[in-house]
C-alpha positions as CSV (number, residue, x, y, z in Angstrom):
1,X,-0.1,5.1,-26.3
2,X,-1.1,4.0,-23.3
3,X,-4.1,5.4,-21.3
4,X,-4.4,8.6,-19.1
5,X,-6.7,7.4,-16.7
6,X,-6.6,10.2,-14.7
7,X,-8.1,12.0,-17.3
8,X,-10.2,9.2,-18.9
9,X,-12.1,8.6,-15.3
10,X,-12.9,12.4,-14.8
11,X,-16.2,12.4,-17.1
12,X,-17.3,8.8,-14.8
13,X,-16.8,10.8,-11.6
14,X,-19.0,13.6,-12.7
15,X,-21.5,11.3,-13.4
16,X,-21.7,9.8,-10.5
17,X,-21.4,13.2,-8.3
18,X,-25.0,14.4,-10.5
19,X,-26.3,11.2,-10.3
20,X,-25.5,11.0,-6.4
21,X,-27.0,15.0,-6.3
22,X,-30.1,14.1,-8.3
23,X,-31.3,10.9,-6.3
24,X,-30.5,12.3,-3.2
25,X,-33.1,15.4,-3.7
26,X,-35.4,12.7,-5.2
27,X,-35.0,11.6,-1.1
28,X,-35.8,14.8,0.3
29,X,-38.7,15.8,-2.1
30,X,-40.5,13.1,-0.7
31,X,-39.1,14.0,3.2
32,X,-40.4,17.6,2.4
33,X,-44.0,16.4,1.7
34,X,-44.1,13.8,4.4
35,X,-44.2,11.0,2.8
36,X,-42.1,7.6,3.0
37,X,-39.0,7.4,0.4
38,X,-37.8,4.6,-1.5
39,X,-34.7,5.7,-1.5
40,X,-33.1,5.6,1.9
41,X,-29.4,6.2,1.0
42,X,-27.1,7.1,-2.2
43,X,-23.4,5.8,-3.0
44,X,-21.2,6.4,-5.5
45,X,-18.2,5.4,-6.8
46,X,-16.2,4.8,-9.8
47,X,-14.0,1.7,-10.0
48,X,-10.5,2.1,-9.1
49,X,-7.8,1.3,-12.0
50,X,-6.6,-1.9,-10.4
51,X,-10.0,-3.4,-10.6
52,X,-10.8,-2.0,-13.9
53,X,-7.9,-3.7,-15.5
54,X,-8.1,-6.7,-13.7
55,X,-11.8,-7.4,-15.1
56,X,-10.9,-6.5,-18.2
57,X,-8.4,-9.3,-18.2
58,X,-10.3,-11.5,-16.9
59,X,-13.5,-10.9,-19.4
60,X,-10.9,-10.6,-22.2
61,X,-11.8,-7.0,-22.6
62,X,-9.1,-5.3,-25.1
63,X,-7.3,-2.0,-23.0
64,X,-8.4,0.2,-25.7
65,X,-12.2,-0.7,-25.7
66,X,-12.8,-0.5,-21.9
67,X,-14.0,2.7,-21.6
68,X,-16.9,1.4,-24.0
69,X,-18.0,-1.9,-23.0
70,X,-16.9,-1.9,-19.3
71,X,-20.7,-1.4,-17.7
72,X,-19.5,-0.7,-14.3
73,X,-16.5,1.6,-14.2
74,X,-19.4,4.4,-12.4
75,X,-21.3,2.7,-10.3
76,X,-24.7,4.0,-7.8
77,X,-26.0,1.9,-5.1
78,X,-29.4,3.3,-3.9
79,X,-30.1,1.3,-0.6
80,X,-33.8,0.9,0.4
81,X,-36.1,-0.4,3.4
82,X,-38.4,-2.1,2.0
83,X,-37.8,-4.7,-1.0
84,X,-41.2,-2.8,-2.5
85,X,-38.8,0.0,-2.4
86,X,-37.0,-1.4,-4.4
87,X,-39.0,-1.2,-7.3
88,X,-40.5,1.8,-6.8
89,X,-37.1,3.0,-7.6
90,X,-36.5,1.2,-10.6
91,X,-39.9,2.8,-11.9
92,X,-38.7,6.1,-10.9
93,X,-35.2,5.8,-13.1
94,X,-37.7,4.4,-16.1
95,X,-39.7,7.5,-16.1
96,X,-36.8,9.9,-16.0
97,X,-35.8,11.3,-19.7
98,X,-32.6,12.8,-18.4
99,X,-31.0,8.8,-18.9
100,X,-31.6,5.8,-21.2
101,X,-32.0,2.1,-19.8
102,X,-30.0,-0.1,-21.4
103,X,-30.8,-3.3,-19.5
104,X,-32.0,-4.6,-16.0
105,X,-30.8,-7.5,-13.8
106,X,-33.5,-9.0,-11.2
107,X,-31.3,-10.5,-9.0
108,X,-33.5,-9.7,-5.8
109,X,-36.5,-12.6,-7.4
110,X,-33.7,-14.5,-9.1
111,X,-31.0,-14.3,-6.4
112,X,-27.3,-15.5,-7.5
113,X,-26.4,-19.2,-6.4
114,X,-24.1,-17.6,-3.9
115,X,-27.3,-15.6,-2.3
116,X,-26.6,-12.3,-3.3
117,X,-29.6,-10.0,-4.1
118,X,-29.9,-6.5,-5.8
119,X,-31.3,-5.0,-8.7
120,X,-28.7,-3.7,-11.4
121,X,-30.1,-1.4,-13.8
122,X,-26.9,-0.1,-17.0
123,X,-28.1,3.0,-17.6
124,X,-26.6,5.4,-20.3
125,X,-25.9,9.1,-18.6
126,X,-25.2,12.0,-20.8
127,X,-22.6,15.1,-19.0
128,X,-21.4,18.0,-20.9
129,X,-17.3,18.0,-20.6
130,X,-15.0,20.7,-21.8
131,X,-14.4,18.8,-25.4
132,X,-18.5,18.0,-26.2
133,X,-21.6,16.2,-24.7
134,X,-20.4,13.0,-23.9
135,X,-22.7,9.3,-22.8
136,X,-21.6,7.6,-20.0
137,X,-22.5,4.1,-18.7
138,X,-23.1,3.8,-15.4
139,X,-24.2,0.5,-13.2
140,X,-27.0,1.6,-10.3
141,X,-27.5,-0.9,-7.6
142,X,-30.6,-1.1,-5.4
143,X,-30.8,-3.3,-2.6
144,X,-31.9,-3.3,0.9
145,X,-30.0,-2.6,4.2
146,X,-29.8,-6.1,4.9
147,X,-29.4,-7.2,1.0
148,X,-26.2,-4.6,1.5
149,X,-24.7,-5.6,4.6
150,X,-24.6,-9.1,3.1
151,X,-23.1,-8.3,-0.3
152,X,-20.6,-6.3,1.5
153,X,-19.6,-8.9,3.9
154,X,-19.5,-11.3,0.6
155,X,-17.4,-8.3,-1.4
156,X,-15.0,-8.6,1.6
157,X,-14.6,-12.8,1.5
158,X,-14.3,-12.4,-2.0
159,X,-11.2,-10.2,-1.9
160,X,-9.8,-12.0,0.9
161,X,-9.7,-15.5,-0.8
162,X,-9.4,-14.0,-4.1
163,X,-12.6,-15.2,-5.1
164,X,-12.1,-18.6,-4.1
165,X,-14.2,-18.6,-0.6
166,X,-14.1,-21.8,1.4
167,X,-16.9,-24.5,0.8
168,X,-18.5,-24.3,4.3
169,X,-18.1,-20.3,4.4
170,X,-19.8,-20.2,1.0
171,X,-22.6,-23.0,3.1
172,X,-22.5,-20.4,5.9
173,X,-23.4,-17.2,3.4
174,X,-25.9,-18.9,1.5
175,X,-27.6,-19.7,4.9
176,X,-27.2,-15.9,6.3
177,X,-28.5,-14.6,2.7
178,X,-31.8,-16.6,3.3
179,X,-32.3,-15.3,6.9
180,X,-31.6,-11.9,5.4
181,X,-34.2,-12.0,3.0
182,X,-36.2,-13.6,5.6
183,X,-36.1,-10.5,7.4
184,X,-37.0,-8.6,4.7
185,X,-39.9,-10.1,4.1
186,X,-41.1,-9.9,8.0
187,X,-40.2,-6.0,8.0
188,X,-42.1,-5.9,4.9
189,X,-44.9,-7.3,6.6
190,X,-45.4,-4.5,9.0
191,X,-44.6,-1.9,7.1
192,X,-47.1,0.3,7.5
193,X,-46.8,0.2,11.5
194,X,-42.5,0.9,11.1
195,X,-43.5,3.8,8.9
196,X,-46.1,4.9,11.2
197,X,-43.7,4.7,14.0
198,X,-41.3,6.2,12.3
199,X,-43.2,9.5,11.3
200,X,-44.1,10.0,15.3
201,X,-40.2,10.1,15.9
202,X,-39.5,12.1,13.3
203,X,-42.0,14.7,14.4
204,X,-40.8,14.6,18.0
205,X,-37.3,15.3,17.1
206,X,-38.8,18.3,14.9
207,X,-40.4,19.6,18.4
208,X,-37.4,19.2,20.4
209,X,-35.0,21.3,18.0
């Protein structure tokens, strides 16, 4: 019998929509007490049925075990400032006990050969449906405003050359991905004087509400 997926994908949406909920007030406890976040946005997403069945093929996944051993099919990307930020958040989702780890990624130390950066983190996120409790994996993403704007731009190549991108654009992205980590690192650098300044605006906008 083939699969409903309308139905199948509706416990992978509410995950992400609690997840999305749940790291977004981690964001605003820390506004509320005035100090700097890690987390400076929250995505969401689960993976539309065209994509899902064309990884499957192509990692030989059968169609009835896909809900199981797909990792990605709900998927979080929490973007930061700072790279530190980026592992302040990965500490933050090992201390919760509302989700199990099941494995981490470091591609922000280790980058990809193609440049890309990000932490991936599989975690395994338990919702209550209408039939039982039920676990779902999800993938969550963290990565910088500039690691994001680059994998983005990368995402977009890829689907335009159907993962085949030209030798001197793939020369051309490896070279932006080092002067986007480059930047990184400067802003990193003076962090404490952008956070600084960034504090004084936010109080001035408070006074001119």
């Amino acid at each position: 019998m083939p699969i409903n997926w309308e139905k199948e994908l509706i416990p992978f949406h509410q995950a992400v929509e609690e997840l999305k909920i749940k790291f977004k007030g981690i964001r605003e406890e820390y506004l509320s007490m005035g100090i700097h976040s890690p987390i400076e946005l929250v995505m969401g997403r689960v993976k539309p049925v065209p994509s899902i069945l064309q990884k499957a093929a192509r990692k030989n996944i059968p169609e009835d075990q896909i809900l199981k051993r797909m990792k990605d099919i709900a998927g979080i990307r929490i973007i930061c400032q700072f790279v530190d930020d980026i592992y302040s958040v990965v500490k933050l989702i090992k201390q919760r006990n509302d989700l199990k780890v099941l494995g981490e990624k470091d591609y922000v130390r280790e980058q990809k050969e193609s440049g890309y950066r990000s932490y991936h983190i599989v975690i395994e996120y338990p919702i209550h449906t209408v039939s039982g409790p039920r676990n779902i994996l999800v993938e969550i993403q963290i990565r910088t405003l500039s690691m994001n704007f680059w994998a983005t731009i990368e995402h977009s190549l890829n689907y335009k050359y159907g993962g085949e991108i030209p030798t001197h654009i793939q020369k051309r992205l490896q070279r932006a991905a080092e002067a986007s980590f480059l930047l990184d690192e400067e802003m990193s650098k003076i962090k404490d004087e952008i956070q600084e300044a960034q504090k004084a605006f936010a109080k001035k906008n408070t006074r001119n509400r």
